[in-house]
VOBA-1610 file (N, C-alpha, C; in pm, whole numbers, padded with zeros to 5 digits, always signed):
BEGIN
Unk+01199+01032-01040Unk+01258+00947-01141Unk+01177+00820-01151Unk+01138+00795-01263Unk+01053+00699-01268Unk+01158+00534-01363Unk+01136+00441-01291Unk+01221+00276-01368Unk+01133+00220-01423Unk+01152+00233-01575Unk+01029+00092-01606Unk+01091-00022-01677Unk+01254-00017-01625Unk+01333-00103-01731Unk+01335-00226-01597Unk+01335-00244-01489Unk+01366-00315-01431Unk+01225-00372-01356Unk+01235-00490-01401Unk+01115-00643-01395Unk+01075-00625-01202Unk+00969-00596-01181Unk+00869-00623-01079Unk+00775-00649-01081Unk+00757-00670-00946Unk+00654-00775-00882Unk+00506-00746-00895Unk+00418-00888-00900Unk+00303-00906-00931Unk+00211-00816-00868Unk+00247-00794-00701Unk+00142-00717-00634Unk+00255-00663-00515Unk+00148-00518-00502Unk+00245-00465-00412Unk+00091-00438-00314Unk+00132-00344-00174Unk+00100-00335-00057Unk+00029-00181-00003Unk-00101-00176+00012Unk-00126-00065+00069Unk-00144-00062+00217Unk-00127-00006+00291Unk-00162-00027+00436Unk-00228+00102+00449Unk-00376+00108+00522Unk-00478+00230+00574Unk-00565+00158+00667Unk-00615+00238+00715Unk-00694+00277+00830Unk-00846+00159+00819Unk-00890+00145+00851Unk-01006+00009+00874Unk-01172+00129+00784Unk-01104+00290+00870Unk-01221+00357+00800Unk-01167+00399+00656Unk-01090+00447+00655Unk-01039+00459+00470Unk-01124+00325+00388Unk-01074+00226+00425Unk-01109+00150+00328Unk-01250+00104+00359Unk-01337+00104+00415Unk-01489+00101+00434Unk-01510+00194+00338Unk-01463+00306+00365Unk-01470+00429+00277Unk-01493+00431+00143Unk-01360+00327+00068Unk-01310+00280-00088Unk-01469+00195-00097Unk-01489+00102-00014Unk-01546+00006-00031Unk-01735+00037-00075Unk-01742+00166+00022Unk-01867+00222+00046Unk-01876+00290-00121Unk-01724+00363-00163Unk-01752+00465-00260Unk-01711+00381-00434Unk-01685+00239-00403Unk-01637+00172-00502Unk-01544+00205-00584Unk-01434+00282-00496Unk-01301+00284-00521Unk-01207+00390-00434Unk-01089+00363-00429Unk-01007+00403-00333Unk-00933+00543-00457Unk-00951+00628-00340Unk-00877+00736-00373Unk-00733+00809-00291Unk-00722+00724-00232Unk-00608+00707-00138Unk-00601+00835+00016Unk-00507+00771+00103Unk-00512+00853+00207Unk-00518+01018+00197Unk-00487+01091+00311Unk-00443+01228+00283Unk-00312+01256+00202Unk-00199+01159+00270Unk-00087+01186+00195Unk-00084+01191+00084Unk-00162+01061+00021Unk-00178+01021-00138Unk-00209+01146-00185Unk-00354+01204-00142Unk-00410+01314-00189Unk-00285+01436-00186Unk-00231+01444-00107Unk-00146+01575-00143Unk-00014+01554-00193Unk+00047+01457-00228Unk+00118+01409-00324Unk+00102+01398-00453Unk+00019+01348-00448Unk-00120+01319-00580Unk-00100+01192-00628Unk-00023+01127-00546Unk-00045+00914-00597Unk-00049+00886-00493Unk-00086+00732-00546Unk-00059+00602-00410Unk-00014+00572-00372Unk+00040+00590-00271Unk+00160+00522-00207Unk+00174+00379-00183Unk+00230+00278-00266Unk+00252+00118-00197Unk+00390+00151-00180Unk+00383-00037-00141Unk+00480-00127-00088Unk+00500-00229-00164Unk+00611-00278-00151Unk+00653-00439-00171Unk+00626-00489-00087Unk+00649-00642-00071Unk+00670-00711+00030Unk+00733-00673+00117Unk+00844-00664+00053Unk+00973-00626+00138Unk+01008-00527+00203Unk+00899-00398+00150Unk+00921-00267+00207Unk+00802-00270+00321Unk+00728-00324+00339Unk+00580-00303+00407Unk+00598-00280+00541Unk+00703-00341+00620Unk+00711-00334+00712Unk+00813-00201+00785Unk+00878-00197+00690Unk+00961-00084+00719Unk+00844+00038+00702Unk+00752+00004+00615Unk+00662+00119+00596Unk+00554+00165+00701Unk+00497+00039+00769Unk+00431+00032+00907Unk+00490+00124+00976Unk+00667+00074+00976Unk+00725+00138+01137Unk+00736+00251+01096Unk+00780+00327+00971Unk+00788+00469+00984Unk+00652+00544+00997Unk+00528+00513+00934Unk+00395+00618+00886Unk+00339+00551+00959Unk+00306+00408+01080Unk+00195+00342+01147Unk+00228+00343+01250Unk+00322+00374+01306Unk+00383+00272+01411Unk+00287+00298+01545Unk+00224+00211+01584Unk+00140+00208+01749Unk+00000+00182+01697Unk-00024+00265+01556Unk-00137+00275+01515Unk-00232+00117+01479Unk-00332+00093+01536Unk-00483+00005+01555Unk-00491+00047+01461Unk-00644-00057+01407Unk-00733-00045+01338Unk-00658-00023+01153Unk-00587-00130+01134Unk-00513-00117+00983Unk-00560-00199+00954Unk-00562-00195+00841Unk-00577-00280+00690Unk-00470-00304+00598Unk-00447-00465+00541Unk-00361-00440+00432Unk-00370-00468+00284Unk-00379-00401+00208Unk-00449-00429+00071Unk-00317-00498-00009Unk-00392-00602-00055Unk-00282-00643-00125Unk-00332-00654-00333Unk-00265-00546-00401Unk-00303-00497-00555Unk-00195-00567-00599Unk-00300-00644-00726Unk-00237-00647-00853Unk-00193-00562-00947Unk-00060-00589-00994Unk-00006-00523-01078Unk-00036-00515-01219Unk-00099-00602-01233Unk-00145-00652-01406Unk-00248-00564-01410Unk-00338-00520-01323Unk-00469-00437-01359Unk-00430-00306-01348Unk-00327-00236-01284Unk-00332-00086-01300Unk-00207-00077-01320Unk-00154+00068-01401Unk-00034+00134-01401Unk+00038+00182-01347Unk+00127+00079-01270Unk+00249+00108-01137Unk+00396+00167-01168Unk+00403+00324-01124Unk+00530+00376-01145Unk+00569+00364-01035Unk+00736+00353-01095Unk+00818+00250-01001Unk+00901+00390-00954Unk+00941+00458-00846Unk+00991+00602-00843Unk+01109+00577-00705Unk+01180+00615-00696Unk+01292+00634-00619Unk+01259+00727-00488Unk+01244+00651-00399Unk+01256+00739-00299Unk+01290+00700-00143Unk+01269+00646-00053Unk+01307+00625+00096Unk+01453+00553+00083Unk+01538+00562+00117Unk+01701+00479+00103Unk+01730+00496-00013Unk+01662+00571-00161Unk+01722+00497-00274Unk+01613+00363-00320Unk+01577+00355-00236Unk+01480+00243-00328Unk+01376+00284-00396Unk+01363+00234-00502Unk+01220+00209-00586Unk+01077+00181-00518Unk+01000+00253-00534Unk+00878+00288-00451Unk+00774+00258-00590Unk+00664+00134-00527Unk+00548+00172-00636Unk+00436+00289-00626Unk+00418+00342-00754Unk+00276+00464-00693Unk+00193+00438-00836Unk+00081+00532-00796Unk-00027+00493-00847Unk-00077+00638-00907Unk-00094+00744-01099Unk-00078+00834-01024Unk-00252+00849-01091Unk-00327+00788-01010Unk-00490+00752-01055Unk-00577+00660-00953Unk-00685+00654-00954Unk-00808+00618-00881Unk-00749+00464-00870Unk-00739+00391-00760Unk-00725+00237-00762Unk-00904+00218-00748Unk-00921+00094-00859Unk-00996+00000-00871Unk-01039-00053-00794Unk-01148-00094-00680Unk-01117-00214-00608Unk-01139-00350-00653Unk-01133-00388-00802Unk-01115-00504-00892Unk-01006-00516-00864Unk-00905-00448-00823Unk-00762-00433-00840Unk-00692-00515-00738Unk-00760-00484-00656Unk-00764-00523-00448Unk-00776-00663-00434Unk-00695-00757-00472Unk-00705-00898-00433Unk-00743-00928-00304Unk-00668-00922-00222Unk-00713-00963-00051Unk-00683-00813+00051Unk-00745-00853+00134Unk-00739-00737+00246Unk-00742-00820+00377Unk-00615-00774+00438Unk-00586-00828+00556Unk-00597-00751+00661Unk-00626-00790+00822Unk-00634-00694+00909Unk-00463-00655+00981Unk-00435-00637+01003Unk-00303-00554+01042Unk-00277-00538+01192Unk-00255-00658+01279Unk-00267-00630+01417Unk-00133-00517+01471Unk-00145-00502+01627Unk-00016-00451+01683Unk-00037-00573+01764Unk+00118-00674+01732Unk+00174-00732+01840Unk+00219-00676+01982Unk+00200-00823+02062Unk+00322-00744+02213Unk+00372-00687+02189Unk+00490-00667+02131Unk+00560-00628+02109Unk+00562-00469+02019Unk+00448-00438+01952Unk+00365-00319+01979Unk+00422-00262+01802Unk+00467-00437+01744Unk+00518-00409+01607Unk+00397-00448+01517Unk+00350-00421+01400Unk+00261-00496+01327Unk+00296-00621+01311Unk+00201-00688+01314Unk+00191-00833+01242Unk+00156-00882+01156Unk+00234-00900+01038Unk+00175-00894+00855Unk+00180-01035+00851Unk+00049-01077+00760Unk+00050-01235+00746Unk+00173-01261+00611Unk+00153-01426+00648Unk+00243-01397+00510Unk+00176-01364+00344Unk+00236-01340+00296Unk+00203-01304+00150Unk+00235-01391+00030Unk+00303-01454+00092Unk+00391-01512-00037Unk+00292-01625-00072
//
C-alpha cells in the first residue's frame, strides 16, 4: 500500500555496511543491499525509525554507515509495513547526488548503535 496523501520528511536514512557503500561510491551509485535487491527497493528510515531499524537488521554488527537522502531529488514511496508504519522505499537506482552526509555508525558499550544527531 503505497501514502502519498500524507506530508513527509525532507530526508530519510539508509544504514549499510562501510563495503556496500565504497561500493556505491566506487560504482557512482547505490543499488542497494541484498535485501533491497530481492525485494526490488530501498529500504530507508526516518529519523525516528533508524534505530529501531539498527536493532532489528544490525544489531552487534561493525563497520556501518549512515546515509542520510534527500527527498526532493528522488521518488520516495511511502509503504506500510513493520508495526503499521509507513516505510520509505526507493523502487530505482539512488543517486549519490542524492546522499547528503554519510555518517559512521559506531557499536556503543552498551553494544547499541550510536546515531549522531540529525536534526
Amino acid at each position: 500500500m503505497t501514502d502519498t496523501a500524507t506530508p513527509h520528511p525532507r530526508f530519510v536514512y539508509k544504514i549499510c555496511s562501510t563495503e556496500l557503500w565504497q561500493q556505491a561510491c566506487n560504482d557512482g551509485q547505490f543499488t542497494g543491499a541484498p535485501i533491497d535487491l530481492t525485494d526490488g527497493f530501498i529500504h530507508f528510515s526516518t529519523d525516528a525509525q533508524m534505530a529501531e531499524t539498527a536493532a532489528k537488521h544490525f544489531a552487534g554488527q561493525t563497520g556501518l554507515k549512515l546515509l542520510q537522502i534527500d527527498t526532493s531529488v528522488v521518488e520516495i514511496n511511502w509503504e506500510v509495513s513493520r508495526g503499521g508504519q509507513l516505510f520509505p522505499h526507493l523502487y530505482d537506482i539512488l543517486p549519490l547526488s542524492a546522499v547528503l552526509q554519510v555518517w559512521n555508525l559506531p557499536l556503543g558499550k552498551d553494544g547499541v548503535h550510536q546515531f549522531p544527531d540529525v536534526s
